[in-house]
N, C-alpha and C positions, 0 to 999 in steps of 0.2 A: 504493500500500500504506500510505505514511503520513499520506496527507490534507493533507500539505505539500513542498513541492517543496524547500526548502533542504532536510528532513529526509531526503527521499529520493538527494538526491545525493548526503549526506552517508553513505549507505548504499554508493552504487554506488560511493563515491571510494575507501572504507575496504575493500572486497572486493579493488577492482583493486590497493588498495595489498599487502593479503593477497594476492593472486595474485603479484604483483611480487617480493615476499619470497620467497614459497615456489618462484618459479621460480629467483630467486638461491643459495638453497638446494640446488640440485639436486633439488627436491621438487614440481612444477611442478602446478597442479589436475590431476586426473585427466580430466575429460572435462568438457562443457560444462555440464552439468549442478550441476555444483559452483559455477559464477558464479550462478547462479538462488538455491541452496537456502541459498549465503552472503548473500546480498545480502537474500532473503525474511528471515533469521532476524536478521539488524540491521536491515530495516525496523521489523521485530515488536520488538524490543529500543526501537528509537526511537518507535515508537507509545506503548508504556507508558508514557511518559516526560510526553507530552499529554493530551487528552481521548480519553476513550475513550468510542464508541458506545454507546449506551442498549439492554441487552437486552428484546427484549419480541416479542411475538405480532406481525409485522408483516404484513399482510394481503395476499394471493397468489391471484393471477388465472390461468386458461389460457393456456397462451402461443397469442396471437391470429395467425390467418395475416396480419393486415398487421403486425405485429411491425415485419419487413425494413422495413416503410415506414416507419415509426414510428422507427425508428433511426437513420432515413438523415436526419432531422431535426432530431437532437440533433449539440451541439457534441462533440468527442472529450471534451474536459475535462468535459461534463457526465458522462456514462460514467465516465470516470477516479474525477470525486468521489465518485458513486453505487456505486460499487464500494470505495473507501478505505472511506464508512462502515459497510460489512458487519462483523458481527464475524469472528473469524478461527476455525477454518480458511474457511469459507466467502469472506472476501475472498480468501483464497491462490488457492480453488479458481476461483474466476471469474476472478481476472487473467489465468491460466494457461489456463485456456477461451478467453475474448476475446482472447487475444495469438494465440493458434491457431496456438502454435510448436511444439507438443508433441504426443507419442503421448498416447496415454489411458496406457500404461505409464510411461513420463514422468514425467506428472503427478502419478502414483503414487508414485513413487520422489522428487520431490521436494517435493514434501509430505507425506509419510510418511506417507501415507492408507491406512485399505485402500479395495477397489472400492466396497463398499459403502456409505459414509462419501464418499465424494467424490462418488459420482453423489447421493446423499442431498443435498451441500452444493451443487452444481451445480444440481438441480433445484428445489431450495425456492428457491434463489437467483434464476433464472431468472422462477419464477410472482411469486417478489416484484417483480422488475424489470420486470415485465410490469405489477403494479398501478401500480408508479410512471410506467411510462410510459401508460400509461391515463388520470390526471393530469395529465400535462403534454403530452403529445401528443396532435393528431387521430390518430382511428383509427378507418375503417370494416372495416365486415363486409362480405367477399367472398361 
């Protein structure tokens, strides 16, 4: 989410420490969900802070059926970077896609999406990741 890894622990450290607190408190997170949407919205706080992504028309392919293959070629961290530089919501919405730990209601609720708007951010997102990977990876047609 933050395109830097000291940045991003320093997201997950500060949640757990909120968690810790509010459990001492007798006030404990409500459900699991609460680590995700604390932890996303101090990523987004500590992005601002660095470079931020260049808005602009970035150019979006079909997603190809060797996709699968095409993925299975890339390093995790390529994915990882390739997704930090999306702008947001649309990064939110692909982390939480590619983590593939969530309902589609979920993802709703913690990214404060409505449907419409997240499959919108998922899907452009997707055809973009498909031009990128079109670039950097072989990819035949089945």
């Amino acid at each position: 989410m933050t395109g830097e890894a000291g940045k991003a622990q320093e997201a997950f450290q500060a949640t757990l420490r909120e968690a810790a607190l509010r459990s001492a408190h007798g006030e404990p997170p409500p459900d699991r969900l609460w680590f995700f949407r604390d932890a996303r919205w101090r990523c987004l706080i500590l992005a601002e802070e660095g470079l931020q992504p260049e808005h602009g028309a970035l150019e979006e392919h079909d997603i190809s059926p060797s996709a699968p293959a095409q993925i299975e070629q890339l390093h995790p961290e390529q994915l990882a970077i390739w997704i930090s530089t999306a702008p947001d919501p649309q990064r939110s919405a692909l982390a939480a896609y590619y983590l593939d730990e969530f309902t589609p209601r979920e993802m709703l609720t913690l990214l404060d999406l409505k449907s419409s708007e997240l499959s919108k951010a998922i899907a452009s997102g997707r055809r973009q990741f498909q031009a990128w990977l079109n670039t950097t990876t072989p990819h035949y047609d089945e």
